[in-house]
C-alpha positions as CSV (number, residue, x, y, z in Angstrom):
1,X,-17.5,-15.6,-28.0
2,X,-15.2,-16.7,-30.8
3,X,-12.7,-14.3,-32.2
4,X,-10.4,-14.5,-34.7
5,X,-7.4,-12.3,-33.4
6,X,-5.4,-15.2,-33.5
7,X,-5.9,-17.0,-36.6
8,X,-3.3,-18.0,-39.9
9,X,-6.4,-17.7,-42.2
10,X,-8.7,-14.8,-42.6
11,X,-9.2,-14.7,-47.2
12,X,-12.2,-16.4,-47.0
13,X,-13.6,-14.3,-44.3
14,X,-13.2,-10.9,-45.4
15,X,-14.0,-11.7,-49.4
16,X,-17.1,-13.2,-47.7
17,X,-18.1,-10.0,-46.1
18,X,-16.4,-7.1,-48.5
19,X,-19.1,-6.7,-50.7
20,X,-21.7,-6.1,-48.4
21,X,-19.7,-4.4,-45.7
22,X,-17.8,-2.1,-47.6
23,X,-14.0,-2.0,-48.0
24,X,-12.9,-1.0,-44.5
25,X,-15.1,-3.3,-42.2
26,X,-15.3,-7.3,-41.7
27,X,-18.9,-7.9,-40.1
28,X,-18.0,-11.6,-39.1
29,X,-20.6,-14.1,-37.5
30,X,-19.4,-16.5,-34.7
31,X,-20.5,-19.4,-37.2
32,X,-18.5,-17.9,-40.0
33,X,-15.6,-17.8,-38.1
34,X,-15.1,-21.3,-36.4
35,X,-15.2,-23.7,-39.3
36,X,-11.8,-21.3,-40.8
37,X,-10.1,-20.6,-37.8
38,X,-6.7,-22.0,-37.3
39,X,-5.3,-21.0,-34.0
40,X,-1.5,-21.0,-33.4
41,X,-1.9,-20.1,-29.8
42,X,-3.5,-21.0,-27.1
43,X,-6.9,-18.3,-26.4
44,X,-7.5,-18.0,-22.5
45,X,-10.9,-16.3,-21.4
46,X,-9.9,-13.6,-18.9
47,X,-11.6,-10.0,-18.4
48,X,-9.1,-7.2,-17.9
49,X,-9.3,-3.2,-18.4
50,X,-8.0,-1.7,-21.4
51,X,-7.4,1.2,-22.7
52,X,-6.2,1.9,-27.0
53,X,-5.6,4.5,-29.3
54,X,-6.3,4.5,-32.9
55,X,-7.7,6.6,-35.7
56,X,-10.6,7.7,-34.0
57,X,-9.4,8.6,-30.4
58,X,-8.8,6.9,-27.4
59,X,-10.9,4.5,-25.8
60,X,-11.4,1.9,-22.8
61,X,-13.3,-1.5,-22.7
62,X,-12.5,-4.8,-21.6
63,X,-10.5,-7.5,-22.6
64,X,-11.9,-10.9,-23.0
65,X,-10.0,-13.8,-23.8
66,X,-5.8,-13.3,-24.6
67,X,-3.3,-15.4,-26.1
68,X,0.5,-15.2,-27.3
69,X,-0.6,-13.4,-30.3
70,X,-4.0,-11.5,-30.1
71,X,-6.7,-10.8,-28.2
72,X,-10.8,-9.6,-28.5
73,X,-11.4,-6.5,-27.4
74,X,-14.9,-5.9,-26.1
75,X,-16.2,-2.6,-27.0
76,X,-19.0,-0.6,-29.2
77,X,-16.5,2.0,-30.3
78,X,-15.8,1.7,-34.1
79,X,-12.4,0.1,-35.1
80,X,-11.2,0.1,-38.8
81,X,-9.8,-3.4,-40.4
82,X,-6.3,-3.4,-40.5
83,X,-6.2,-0.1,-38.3
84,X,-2.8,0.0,-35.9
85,X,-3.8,0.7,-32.7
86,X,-1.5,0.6,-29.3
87,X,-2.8,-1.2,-26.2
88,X,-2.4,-0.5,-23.3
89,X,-3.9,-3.9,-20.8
90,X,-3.8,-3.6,-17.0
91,X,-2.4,-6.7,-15.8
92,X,-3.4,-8.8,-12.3
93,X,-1.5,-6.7,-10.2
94,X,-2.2,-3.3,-11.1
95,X,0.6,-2.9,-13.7
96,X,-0.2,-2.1,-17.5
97,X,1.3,-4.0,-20.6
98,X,1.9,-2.0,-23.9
99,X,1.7,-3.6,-27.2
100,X,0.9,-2.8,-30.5
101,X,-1.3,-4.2,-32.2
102,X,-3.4,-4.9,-35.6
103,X,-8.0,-5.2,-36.2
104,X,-8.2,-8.0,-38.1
105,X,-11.7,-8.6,-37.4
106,X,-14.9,-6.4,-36.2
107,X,-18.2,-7.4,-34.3
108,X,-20.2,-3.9,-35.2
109,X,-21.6,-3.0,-31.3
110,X,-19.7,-6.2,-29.8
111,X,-15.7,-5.8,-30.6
112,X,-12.6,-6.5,-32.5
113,X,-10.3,-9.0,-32.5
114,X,-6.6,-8.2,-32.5
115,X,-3.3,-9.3,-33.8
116,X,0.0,-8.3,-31.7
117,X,2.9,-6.7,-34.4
118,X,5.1,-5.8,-30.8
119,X,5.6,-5.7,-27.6
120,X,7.5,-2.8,-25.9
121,X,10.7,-4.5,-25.0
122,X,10.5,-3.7,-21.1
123,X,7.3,-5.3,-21.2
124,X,8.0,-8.8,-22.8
125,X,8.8,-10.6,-19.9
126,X,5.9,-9.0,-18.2
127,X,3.6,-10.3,-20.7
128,X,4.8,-14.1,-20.6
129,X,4.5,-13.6,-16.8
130,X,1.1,-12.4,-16.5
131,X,0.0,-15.2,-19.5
132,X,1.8,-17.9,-17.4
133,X,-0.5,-16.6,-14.5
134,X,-3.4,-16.0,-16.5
135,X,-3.5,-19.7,-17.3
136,X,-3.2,-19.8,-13.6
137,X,-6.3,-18.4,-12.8
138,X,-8.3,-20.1,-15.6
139,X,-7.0,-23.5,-14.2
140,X,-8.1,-22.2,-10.3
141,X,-11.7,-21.0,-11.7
142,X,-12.5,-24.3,-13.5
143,X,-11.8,-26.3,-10.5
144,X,-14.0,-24.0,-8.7
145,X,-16.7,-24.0,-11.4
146,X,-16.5,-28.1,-11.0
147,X,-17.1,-27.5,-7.6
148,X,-20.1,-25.3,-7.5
149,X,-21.8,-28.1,-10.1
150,X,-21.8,-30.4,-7.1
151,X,-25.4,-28.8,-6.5
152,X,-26.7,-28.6,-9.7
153,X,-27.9,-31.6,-11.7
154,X,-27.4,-32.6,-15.3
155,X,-30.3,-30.1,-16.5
156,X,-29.0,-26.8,-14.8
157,X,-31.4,-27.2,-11.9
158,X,-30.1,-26.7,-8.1
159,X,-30.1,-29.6,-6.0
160,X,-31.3,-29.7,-2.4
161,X,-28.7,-30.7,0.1
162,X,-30.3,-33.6,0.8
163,X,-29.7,-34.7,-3.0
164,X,-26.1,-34.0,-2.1
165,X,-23.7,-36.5,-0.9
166,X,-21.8,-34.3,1.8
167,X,-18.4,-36.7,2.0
168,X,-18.4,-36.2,-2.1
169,X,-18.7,-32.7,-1.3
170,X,-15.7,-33.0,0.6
171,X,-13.9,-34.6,-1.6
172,X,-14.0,-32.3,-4.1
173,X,-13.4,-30.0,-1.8
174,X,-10.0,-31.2,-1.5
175,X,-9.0,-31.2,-5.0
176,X,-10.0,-27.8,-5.6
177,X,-8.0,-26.9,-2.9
178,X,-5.0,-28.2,-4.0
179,X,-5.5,-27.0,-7.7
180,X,-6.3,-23.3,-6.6
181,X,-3.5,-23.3,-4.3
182,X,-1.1,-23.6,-7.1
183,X,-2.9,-20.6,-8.7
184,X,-2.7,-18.7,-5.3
185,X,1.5,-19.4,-5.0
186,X,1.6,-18.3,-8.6
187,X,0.0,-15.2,-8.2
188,X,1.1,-11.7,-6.7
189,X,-1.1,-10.1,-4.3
190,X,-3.9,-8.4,-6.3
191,X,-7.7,-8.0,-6.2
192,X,-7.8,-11.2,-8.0
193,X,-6.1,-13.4,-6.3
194,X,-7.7,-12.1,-2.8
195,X,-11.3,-12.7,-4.5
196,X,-9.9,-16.4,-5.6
197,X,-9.1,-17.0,-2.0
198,X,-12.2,-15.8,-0.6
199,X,-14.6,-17.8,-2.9
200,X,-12.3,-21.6,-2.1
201,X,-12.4,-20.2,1.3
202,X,-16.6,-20.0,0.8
203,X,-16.6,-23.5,-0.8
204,X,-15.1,-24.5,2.5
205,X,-16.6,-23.0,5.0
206,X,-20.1,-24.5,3.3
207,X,-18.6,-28.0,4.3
208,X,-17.2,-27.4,7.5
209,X,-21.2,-25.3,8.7
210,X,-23.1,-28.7,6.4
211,X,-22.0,-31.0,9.0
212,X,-22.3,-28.7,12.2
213,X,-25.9,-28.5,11.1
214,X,-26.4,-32.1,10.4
215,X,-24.7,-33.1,13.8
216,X,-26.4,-30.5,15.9
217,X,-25.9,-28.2,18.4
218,X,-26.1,-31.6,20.8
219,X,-24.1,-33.8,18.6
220,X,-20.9,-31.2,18.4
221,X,-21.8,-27.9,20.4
222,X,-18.1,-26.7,19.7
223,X,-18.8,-27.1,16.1
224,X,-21.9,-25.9,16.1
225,X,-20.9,-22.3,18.2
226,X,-17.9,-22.2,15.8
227,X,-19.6,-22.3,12.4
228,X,-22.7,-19.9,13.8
229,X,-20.0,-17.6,14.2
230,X,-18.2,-17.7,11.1
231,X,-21.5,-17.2,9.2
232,X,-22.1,-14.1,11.9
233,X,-18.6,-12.3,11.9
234,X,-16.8,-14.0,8.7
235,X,-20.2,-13.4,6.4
236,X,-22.0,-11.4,7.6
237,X,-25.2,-13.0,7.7
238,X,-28.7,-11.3,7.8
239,X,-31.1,-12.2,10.7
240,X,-32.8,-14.7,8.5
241,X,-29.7,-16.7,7.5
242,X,-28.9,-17.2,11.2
243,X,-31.8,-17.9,11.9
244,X,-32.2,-20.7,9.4
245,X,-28.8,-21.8,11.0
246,X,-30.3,-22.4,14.1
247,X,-33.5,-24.2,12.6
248,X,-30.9,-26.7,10.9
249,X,-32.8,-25.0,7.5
250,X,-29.9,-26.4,5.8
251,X,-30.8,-25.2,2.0
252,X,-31.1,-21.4,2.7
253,X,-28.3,-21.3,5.2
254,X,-26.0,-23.4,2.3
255,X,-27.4,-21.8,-0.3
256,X,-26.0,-18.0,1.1
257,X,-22.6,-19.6,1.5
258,X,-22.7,-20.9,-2.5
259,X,-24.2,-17.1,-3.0
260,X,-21.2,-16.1,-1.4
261,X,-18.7,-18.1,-2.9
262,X,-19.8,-17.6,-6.6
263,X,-19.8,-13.6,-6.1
264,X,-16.0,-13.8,-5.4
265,X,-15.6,-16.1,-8.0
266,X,-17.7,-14.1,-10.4
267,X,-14.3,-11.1,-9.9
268,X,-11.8,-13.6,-10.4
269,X,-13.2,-14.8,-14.0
Protein backbone atom coordinates (compact mmCIF):
# COMPACT_ATOMS: atom_id res chain seq x y z
CA UNK A 1 0.00 0.00 0.00
CA UNK A 2 1.06 3.59 -0.73
CA UNK A 3 0.92 6.10 2.03
CA UNK A 4 1.63 9.48 2.26
CA UNK A 5 3.14 9.84 5.83
CA UNK A 6 6.13 11.05 4.23
CA UNK A 7 5.39 13.44 1.60
CA UNK A 8 6.32 17.56 1.00
CA UNK A 9 2.90 17.91 -0.79
CA UNK A 10 -0.43 17.09 0.55
CA UNK A 11 -2.86 20.73 -0.84
CA UNK A 12 -4.06 19.00 -3.56
CA UNK A 13 -5.02 15.93 -1.74
CA UNK A 14 -7.03 17.13 1.01
CA UNK A 15 -8.89 20.10 -1.12
CA UNK A 16 -9.66 17.10 -3.33
CA UNK A 17 -11.34 15.19 -0.56
CA UNK A 18 -12.68 18.13 1.95
CA UNK A 19 -15.81 18.58 0.47
CA UNK A 20 -17.07 15.23 0.43
CA UNK A 21 -15.31 14.03 3.54
CA UNK A 22 -16.07 16.65 5.82
CA UNK A 23 -13.49 18.99 7.50
CA UNK A 24 -11.69 16.55 9.87
CA UNK A 25 -11.05 13.42 7.47
CA UNK A 26 -8.81 12.91 4.15
CA UNK A 27 -10.40 9.63 2.48
CA UNK A 28 -7.33 9.27 0.01
CA UNK A 29 -7.26 6.56 -2.84
CA UNK A 30 -3.80 4.76 -3.52
CA UNK A 31 -4.21 6.32 -7.17
CA UNK A 32 -4.76 9.74 -5.80
CA UNK A 33 -1.93 9.63 -3.85
CA UNK A 34 1.04 8.44 -6.16
CA UNK A 35 1.02 10.83 -8.95
CA UNK A 36 1.52 13.92 -5.90
CA UNK A 37 3.72 12.23 -3.64
CA UNK A 38 7.16 13.54 -3.12
CA UNK A 39 9.07 11.46 -0.80
CA UNK A 40 12.08 12.96 1.08
CA UNK A 41 12.88 9.65 2.75
CA UNK A 42 13.36 6.55 1.99
CA UNK A 43 9.82 4.16 2.97
CA UNK A 44 10.96 0.49 4.00
CA UNK A 45 8.10 -2.18 4.16
CA UNK A 46 8.41 -3.80 7.56
CA UNK A 47 5.49 -5.09 9.99
CA UNK A 48 6.00 -4.25 13.66
CA UNK A 49 3.57 -3.93 16.84
CA UNK A 50 2.43 -0.68 17.83
CA UNK A 51 0.71 0.79 20.27
CA UNK A 52 -0.70 5.02 20.19
CA UNK A 53 -2.66 7.32 21.99
CA UNK A 54 -4.74 10.05 20.72
CA UNK A 55 -8.10 11.74 21.01
CA UNK A 56 -9.99 8.73 21.13
CA UNK A 57 -8.06 6.38 23.49
CA UNK A 58 -5.37 4.02 23.08
CA UNK A 59 -4.94 1.64 20.61
CA UNK A 60 -2.61 -1.19 19.01
CA UNK A 61 -2.18 -2.32 15.29
CA UNK A 62 0.68 -2.85 13.13
CA UNK A 63 3.14 -0.95 11.50
CA UNK A 64 3.75 -1.35 7.83
CA UNK A 65 6.31 0.38 6.09
CA UNK A 66 8.75 3.17 8.14
CA UNK A 67 11.01 5.76 7.03
CA UNK A 68 13.11 8.73 8.65
CA UNK A 69 10.07 10.77 8.82
CA UNK A 70 6.66 8.86 8.98
CA UNK A 71 5.15 5.82 8.85
CA UNK A 72 1.40 3.88 7.93
CA UNK A 73 -0.16 2.69 10.65
CA UNK A 74 -2.45 -0.24 9.83
CA UNK A 75 -5.48 -0.13 11.81
CA UNK A 76 -9.56 0.33 11.60
CA UNK A 77 -9.63 2.55 14.67
CA UNK A 78 -10.59 6.16 13.67
CA UNK A 79 -7.81 8.78 13.57
CA UNK A 80 -8.57 12.56 13.07
CA UNK A 81 -6.38 14.61 10.31
CA UNK A 82 -3.84 16.56 11.89
CA UNK A 83 -4.55 14.68 15.34
CA UNK A 84 -1.07 14.47 17.61
CA UNK A 85 -0.82 11.18 18.59
CA UNK A 86 2.39 9.42 20.61
CA UNK A 87 3.78 6.13 19.33
CA UNK A 88 4.97 3.82 20.91
CA UNK A 89 6.75 0.94 18.02
CA UNK A 90 8.38 -2.28 19.33
CA UNK A 91 11.59 -2.60 17.68
CA UNK A 92 13.49 -6.10 16.48
CA UNK A 93 14.68 -6.84 19.68
CA UNK A 94 12.00 -6.43 21.99
CA UNK A 95 12.68 -2.77 22.88
CA UNK A 96 10.02 0.03 22.16
CA UNK A 97 10.71 3.43 20.33
CA UNK A 98 8.60 6.62 21.40
CA UNK A 99 7.86 9.29 19.01
CA UNK A 100 5.45 11.77 18.43
CA UNK A 101 3.87 12.06 15.77
CA UNK A 102 1.20 13.89 13.26
CA UNK A 103 -2.23 11.97 10.86
CA UNK A 104 -1.76 13.53 7.79
CA UNK A 105 -3.66 11.07 5.89
CA UNK A 106 -6.61 8.42 6.61
CA UNK A 107 -7.64 5.02 4.84
CA UNK A 108 -11.29 4.78 6.62
CA UNK A 109 -11.11 0.73 7.88
CA UNK A 110 -7.37 0.46 6.39
CA UNK A 111 -5.05 3.19 8.33
CA UNK A 112 -3.27 6.45 8.67
CA UNK A 113 -0.27 7.59 7.61
CA UNK A 114 1.97 9.48 9.93
CA UNK A 115 4.35 12.32 10.12
CA UNK A 116 7.17 12.24 13.01
CA UNK A 117 7.25 16.09 15.00
CA UNK A 118 9.91 14.17 17.73
CA UNK A 119 11.64 11.64 18.91
CA UNK A 120 12.22 11.23 22.76
CA UNK A 121 15.83 12.09 23.01
CA UNK A 122 16.94 8.71 24.67
CA UNK A 123 15.43 7.13 21.83
CA UNK A 124 17.08 8.84 18.70
CA UNK A 125 19.89 6.73 18.36
CA UNK A 126 17.74 3.77 18.85
CA UNK A 127 15.70 4.73 16.04
CA UNK A 128 18.58 5.27 13.31
CA UNK A 129 19.79 1.85 14.67
CA UNK A 130 16.81 -0.16 14.27
CA UNK A 131 16.16 1.84 10.54
CA UNK A 132 19.81 0.98 9.71
CA UNK A 133 18.72 -2.69 10.53
CA UNK A 134 15.48 -2.49 9.21
CA UNK A 135 17.01 -1.85 5.76
CA UNK A 136 18.92 -4.88 6.82
CA UNK A 137 16.24 -7.14 6.90
CA UNK A 138 14.45 -5.80 3.69
CA UNK A 139 17.84 -6.38 1.81
CA UNK A 140 18.09 -10.24 3.52
CA UNK A 141 14.27 -10.93 2.55
CA UNK A 142 14.63 -9.84 -1.15
CA UNK A 143 17.49 -12.03 -1.71
CA UNK A 144 15.49 -14.66 -0.24
CA UNK A 145 12.34 -13.79 -2.15
CA UNK A 146 14.78 -14.01 -5.45
CA UNK A 147 15.52 -17.27 -4.28
CA UNK A 148 12.28 -18.84 -3.78
CA UNK A 149 11.39 -17.52 -7.66
CA UNK A 150 13.94 -20.08 -8.77
CA UNK A 151 10.70 -22.42 -8.81
CA UNK A 152 8.32 -20.44 -10.18
CA UNK A 153 8.10 -19.33 -13.81
CA UNK A 154 7.42 -16.04 -15.38
CA UNK A 155 3.43 -16.45 -14.97
CA UNK A 156 3.42 -17.22 -11.13
CA UNK A 157 3.16 -21.00 -11.71
CA UNK A 158 5.46 -23.57 -9.69
CA UNK A 159 7.91 -25.36 -11.50
CA UNK A 160 8.71 -29.06 -11.21
CA UNK A 161 12.22 -29.86 -10.17
CA UNK A 162 12.88 -31.27 -13.16
CA UNK A 163 12.27 -27.71 -14.88
CA UNK A 164 14.88 -26.57 -12.36
CA UNK A 165 18.54 -26.39 -13.07
CA UNK A 166 19.94 -27.71 -9.60
CA UNK A 167 23.68 -26.16 -10.04
CA UNK A 168 21.68 -22.61 -10.70
CA UNK A 169 19.93 -23.50 -7.73
CA UNK A 170 23.11 -23.55 -6.01
CA UNK A 171 24.30 -20.73 -7.16
CA UNK A 172 21.90 -18.59 -5.97
CA UNK A 173 22.14 -20.26 -3.10
CA UNK A 174 25.29 -18.77 -2.51
CA UNK A 175 24.56 -15.25 -3.00
CA UNK A 176 21.70 -15.22 -0.74
CA UNK A 177 23.89 -16.54 1.59
CA UNK A 178 26.26 -14.03 1.54
CA UNK A 179 23.62 -11.14 1.35
CA UNK A 180 21.62 -12.51 4.44
CA UNK A 181 24.63 -12.94 6.32
CA UNK A 182 25.24 -9.33 6.42
CA UNK A 183 21.71 -8.95 7.69
CA UNK A 184 22.35 -11.74 10.29
CA UNK A 185 25.84 -9.80 11.74
CA UNK A 186 23.74 -6.67 11.73
CA UNK A 187 21.14 -7.79 13.68
CA UNK A 188 20.75 -8.48 17.61
CA UNK A 189 19.34 -11.77 18.60
CA UNK A 190 15.54 -11.49 18.23
CA UNK A 191 12.65 -13.55 16.86
CA UNK A 192 13.47 -12.02 13.67
CA UNK A 193 16.60 -12.62 13.02
CA UNK A 194 16.32 -16.42 14.33
CA UNK A 195 13.25 -16.79 11.76
CA UNK A 196 15.75 -15.19 8.88
CA UNK A 197 18.23 -17.82 9.75
CA UNK A 198 15.97 -20.63 9.75
CA UNK A 199 14.30 -19.95 6.33
CA UNK A 200 18.25 -19.45 4.41
CA UNK A 201 19.01 -22.39 6.47
CA UNK A 202 15.62 -24.14 4.63
CA UNK A 203 16.77 -22.82 1.18
CA UNK A 204 19.83 -24.86 1.95
CA UNK A 205 19.08 -27.72 3.24
CA UNK A 206 16.54 -28.10 -0.15
CA UNK A 207 19.89 -28.17 -2.12
CA UNK A 208 22.02 -30.18 -0.14
CA UNK A 209 18.58 -33.32 0.18
CA UNK A 210 18.03 -32.32 -4.12
CA UNK A 211 21.14 -33.94 -4.88
CA UNK A 212 21.12 -36.87 -2.23
CA UNK A 213 17.93 -37.84 -3.97
CA UNK A 214 19.13 -37.41 -7.41
CA UNK A 215 22.43 -39.43 -6.53
CA UNK A 216 20.70 -42.15 -4.51
CA UNK A 217 20.99 -43.99 -1.69
CA UNK A 218 23.66 -46.16 -3.97
CA UNK A 219 25.34 -43.27 -5.60
CA UNK A 220 26.18 -41.43 -1.95
CA UNK A 221 24.62 -43.56 1.02
CA UNK A 222 26.41 -41.08 3.52
CA UNK A 223 24.49 -38.38 1.86
CA UNK A 224 21.56 -39.97 1.45
CA UNK A 225 21.35 -41.24 5.54
CA UNK A 226 22.42 -37.67 6.25
CA UNK A 227 19.78 -35.66 4.50
CA UNK A 228 16.84 -38.40 5.47
CA UNK A 229 17.78 -37.33 8.80
CA UNK A 230 17.75 -33.79 8.67
CA UNK A 231 14.24 -33.86 7.02
CA UNK A 232 13.35 -36.53 10.18
CA UNK A 233 14.92 -34.69 13.33
CA UNK A 234 15.67 -30.97 11.80
CA UNK A 235 11.99 -30.72 10.09
CA UNK A 236 10.14 -32.74 11.33
CA UNK A 237 8.70 -34.46 8.54
CA UNK A 238 5.25 -36.37 8.43
CA UNK A 239 5.30 -40.07 7.37
CA UNK A 240 4.45 -39.18 3.85
CA UNK A 241 7.27 -36.67 3.29
CA UNK A 242 9.74 -39.43 4.29
CA UNK A 243 8.37 -41.51 2.59
CA UNK A 244 8.47 -39.56 -0.66
CA UNK A 245 12.19 -39.21 0.34
CA UNK A 246 12.75 -42.62 0.03
CA UNK A 247 10.76 -43.03 -3.33
CA UNK A 248 13.28 -40.23 -4.77
CA UNK A 249 9.42 -38.26 -5.10
CA UNK A 250 11.62 -35.32 -5.47
CA UNK A 251 8.64 -32.53 -5.90
CA UNK A 252 6.67 -33.25 -2.64
CA UNK A 253 9.80 -33.92 -0.59
CA UNK A 254 11.28 -30.28 -2.13
CA UNK A 255 8.27 -28.76 -2.11
CA UNK A 256 7.85 -29.26 2.10
CA UNK A 257 11.37 -27.82 2.40
CA UNK A 258 10.19 -24.53 0.19
CA UNK A 259 6.92 -24.82 2.59
CA UNK A 260 9.24 -24.66 5.24
CA UNK A 261 11.45 -22.04 4.22
CA UNK A 262 8.73 -19.47 3.11
CA UNK A 263 6.90 -19.88 6.70
CA UNK A 264 10.04 -18.46 8.42
CA UNK A 265 10.41 -16.05 5.89
CA UNK A 266 6.80 -15.08 5.96
CA UNK A 267 7.83 -13.76 10.24
CA UNK A 268 10.83 -12.10 9.09
CA UNK A 269 8.81 -9.74 6.43
Amino acid sequence: MSTAADTTNEAPVLARNAEAAGPDTAVVSVDEVEPIERRRHERIQIYLRVRWEGLFGCYEGTLSDISAGGCFVLSERQTTLRELIRLEVELHDGEWLKVWGEVTNQFPGVGFGVRYTEVEGEDEEKFSLSLTQTKSIRAGVNALRRLSRAFVNEEGEDLPPERVDRQEYKRKVMLALSKVNRTLLDLPECPKKTALRLSVQAYADLYRVWAAMSAGAAGNPKEWIASYKCLKDKYGAPPHILLAFRDSDLSTALTFLRQKAHIYLTFVS
